[in-house]
matplotlib code that plots the C-alpha trace (Angstrom):
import matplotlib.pyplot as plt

x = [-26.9, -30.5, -32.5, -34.7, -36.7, -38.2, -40.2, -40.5, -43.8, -44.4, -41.5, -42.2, -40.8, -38.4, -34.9, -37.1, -39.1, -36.6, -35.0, -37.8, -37.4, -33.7, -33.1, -34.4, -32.2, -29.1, -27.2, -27.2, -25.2, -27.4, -28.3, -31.0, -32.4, -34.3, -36.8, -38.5, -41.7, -43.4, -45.6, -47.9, -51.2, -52.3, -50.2, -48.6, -47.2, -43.3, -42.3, -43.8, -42.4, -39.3, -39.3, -40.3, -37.6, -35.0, -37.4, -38.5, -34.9, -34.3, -37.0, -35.8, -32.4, -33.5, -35.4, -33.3, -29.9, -30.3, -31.7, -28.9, -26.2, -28.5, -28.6, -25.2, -24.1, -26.6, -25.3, -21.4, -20.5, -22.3, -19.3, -21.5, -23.9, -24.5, -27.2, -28.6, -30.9, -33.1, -35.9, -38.5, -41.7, -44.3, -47.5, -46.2, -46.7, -44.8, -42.0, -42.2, -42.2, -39.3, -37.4, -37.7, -36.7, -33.0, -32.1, -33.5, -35.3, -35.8, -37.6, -40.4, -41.3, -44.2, -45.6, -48.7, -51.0, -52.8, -56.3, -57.3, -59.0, -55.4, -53.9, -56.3, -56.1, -52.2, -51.7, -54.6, -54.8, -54.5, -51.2, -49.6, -50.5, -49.2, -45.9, -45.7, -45.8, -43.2, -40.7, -38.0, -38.5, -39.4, -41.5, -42.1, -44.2, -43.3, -45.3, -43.3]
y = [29.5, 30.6, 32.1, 35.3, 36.4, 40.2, 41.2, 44.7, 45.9, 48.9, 52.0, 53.1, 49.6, 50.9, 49.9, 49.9, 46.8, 45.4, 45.0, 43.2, 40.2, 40.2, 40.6, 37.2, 35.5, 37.4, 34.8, 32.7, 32.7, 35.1, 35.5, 38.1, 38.3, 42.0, 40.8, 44.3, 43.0, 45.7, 44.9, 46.7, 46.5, 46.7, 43.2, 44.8, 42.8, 41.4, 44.1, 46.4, 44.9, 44.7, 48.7, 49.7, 47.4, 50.1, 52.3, 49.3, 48.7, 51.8, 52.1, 48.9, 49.8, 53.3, 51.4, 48.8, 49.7, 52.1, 49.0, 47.0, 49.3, 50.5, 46.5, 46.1, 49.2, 47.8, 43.9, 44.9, 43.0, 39.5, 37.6, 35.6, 38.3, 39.2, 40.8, 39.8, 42.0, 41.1, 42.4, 40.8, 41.5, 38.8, 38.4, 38.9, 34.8, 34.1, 36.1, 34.6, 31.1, 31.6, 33.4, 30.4, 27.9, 29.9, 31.0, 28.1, 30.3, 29.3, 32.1, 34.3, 38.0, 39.8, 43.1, 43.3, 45.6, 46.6, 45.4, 42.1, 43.3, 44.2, 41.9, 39.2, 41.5, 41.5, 38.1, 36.2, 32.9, 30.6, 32.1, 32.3, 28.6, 28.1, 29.8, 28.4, 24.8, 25.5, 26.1, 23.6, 21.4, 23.6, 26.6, 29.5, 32.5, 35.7, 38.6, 42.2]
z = [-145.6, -145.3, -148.4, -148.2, -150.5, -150.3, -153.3, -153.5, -155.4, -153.9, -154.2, -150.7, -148.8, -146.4, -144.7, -141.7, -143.5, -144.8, -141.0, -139.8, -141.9, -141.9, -138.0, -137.2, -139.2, -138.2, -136.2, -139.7, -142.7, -145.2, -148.5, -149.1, -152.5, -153.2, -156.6, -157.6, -159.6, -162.6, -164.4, -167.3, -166.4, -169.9, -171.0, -173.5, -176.4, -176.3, -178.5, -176.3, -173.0, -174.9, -175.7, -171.9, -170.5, -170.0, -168.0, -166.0, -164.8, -164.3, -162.0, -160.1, -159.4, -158.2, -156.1, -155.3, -155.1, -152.1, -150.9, -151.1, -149.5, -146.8, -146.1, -146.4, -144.5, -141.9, -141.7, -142.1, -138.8, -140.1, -142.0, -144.1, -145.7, -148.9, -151.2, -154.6, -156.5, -159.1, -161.3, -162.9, -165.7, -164.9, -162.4, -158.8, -158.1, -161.5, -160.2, -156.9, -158.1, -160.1, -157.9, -155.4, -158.0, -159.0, -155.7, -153.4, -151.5, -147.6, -146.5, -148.4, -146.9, -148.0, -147.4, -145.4, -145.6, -142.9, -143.5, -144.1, -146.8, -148.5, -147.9, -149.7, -152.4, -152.0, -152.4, -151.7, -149.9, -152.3, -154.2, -150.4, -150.2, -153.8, -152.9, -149.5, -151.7, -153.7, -150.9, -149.0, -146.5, -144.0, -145.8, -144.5, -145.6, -143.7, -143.5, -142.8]

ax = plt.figure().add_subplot(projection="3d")
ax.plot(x, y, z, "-o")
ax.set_aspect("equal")
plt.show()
């Protein structure tokens, strides 16, 4: 079974963009895991994480679940399939990081942006290098 990960930071990813990371993996057994990443820009304090939390996961299965089904819906005829859908509070990398750890993540897809320029400030090189360090044997950093 191979291991996607797609973390979504941006409301506007698509099915679209979502279908150009899955389809290459499509003749293997599947696990696609959808991590929606928020974060306060401000750091706010536990207690004020703690008091925003229901707004943040509401945002991320508004986001999220149509997600899911659309991928689902999409996949149907794959027998090994399945979708997982997670949010998380921390720094994009953070998130990342420990999303590889708990679902033994294969595969990571980011979005790209279309400038160079973007995408530095997307990720930047050495987090991608970070991340791709923290993967199995064979990593593999995909950009979508």
């Amino acid at each position: 079974m191979k291991n996607i990960l797609i973390p979504i930071t941006d409301k506007k990813i698509s099915i679209t963009d979502l279908k150009k990371t899955v389809d290459p993996y499509r003749s293997e057994a599947l696990n696609v895991v959808l991590l929606y990443i928020s974060k306060c820009k401000d750091r706010p304090t536990e207690l004020m994480i703690s008091a925003l939390r229901d707004t943040f996961e509401d945002d991320a299965l508004a986001v999220l679940m149509p997600l899911k089904r659309e991928l689902l819906k999409e996949y149907n005829y794959l027998s090994d399939f399945s979708v997982i859908t997670e949010s998380s509070y921390k720094s994009k990398y953070d998130s990342i990081v420990e999303a590889i750890d708990t679902y033994q993540v294969d595969v990571v897809a980011l979005t790209q942006d279309k400038s160079t320029a973007g995408l530095k400030k997307l990720l930047g090189l050495n987090d991608k290098d970070r991340i791709e360090s923290k993967l199995s044997a064979n990593p593999h950093v995909v950009l979508v």
